[in-house]
C-alpha positions as CSV (number, residue, x, y, z in Angstrom):
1,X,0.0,0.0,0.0
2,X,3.1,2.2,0.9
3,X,4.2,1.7,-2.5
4,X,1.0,2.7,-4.6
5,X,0.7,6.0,-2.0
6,X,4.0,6.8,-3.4
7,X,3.5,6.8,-6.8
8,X,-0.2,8.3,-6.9
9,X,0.0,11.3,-3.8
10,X,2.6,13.3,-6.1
11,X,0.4,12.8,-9.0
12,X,-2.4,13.7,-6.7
13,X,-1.1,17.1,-5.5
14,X,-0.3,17.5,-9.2
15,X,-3.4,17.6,-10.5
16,X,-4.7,19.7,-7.7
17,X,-1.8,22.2,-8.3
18,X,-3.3,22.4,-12.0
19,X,-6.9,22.3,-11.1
20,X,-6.2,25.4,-8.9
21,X,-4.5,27.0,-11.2
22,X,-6.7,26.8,-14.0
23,X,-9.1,28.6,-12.1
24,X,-6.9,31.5,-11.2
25,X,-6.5,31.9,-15.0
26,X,-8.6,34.3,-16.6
27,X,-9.2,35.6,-20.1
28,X,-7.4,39.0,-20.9
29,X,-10.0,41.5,-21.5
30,X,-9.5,44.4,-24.4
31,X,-6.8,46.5,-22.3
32,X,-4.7,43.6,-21.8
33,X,-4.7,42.5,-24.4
34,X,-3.8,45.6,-26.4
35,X,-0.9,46.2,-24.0
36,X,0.6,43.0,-25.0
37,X,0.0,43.4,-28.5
38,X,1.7,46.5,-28.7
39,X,5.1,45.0,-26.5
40,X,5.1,42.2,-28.1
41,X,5.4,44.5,-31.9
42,X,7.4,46.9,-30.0
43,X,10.0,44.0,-28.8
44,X,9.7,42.4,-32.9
45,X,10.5,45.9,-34.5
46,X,13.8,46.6,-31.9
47,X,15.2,43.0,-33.2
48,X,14.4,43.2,-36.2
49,X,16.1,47.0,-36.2
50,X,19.0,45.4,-34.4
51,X,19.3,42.7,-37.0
52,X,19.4,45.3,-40.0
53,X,21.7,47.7,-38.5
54,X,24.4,44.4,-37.8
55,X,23.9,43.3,-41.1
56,X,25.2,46.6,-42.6
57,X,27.4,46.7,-40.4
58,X,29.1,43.2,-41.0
59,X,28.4,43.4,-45.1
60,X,31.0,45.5,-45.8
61,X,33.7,43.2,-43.5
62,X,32.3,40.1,-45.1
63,X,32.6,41.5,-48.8
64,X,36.1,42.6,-48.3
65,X,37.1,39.1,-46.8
66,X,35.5,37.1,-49.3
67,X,35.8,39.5,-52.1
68,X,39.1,39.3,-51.7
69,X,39.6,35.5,-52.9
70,X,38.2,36.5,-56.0
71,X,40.2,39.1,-57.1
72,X,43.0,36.7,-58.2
73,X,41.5,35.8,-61.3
């Protein structure tokens, strides 16, 4: 009996752990939703703005390292 207590009591308190937190949840309402909308395209625009800016950075390095190996023809 010990043995099946040990196995089933953490899977127990596992599915009480999600039962109680499923009710906590709630759906975002309008404002919430909005305000992570707008992080979330505020957070994709900065990378993407970081992306662009290192790749014109790191073009020119890249064309005169592999430009370069072609100029022996």
């Amino acid at each position: 009996m010990k043995v099946i207590n040990l196995v089933f009591n953490p899977l127990k308190e596992f599915t009480n752990d999600n039962i109680h937190q499923a009710k906590r949840c709630h759906k975002l309402d309008h404002k919430d939703f909005t305000k992570v909308v707008f992080r979330t395209t505020i957070g994709l625009v900065v990378m993407g703005f970081i992306g662009f800016i290192m790749k014109l950075i790191f073009m020119p390095f890249n064309n005169i390292i592999v430009g370069s190996a072609w100029v022996n023809d």
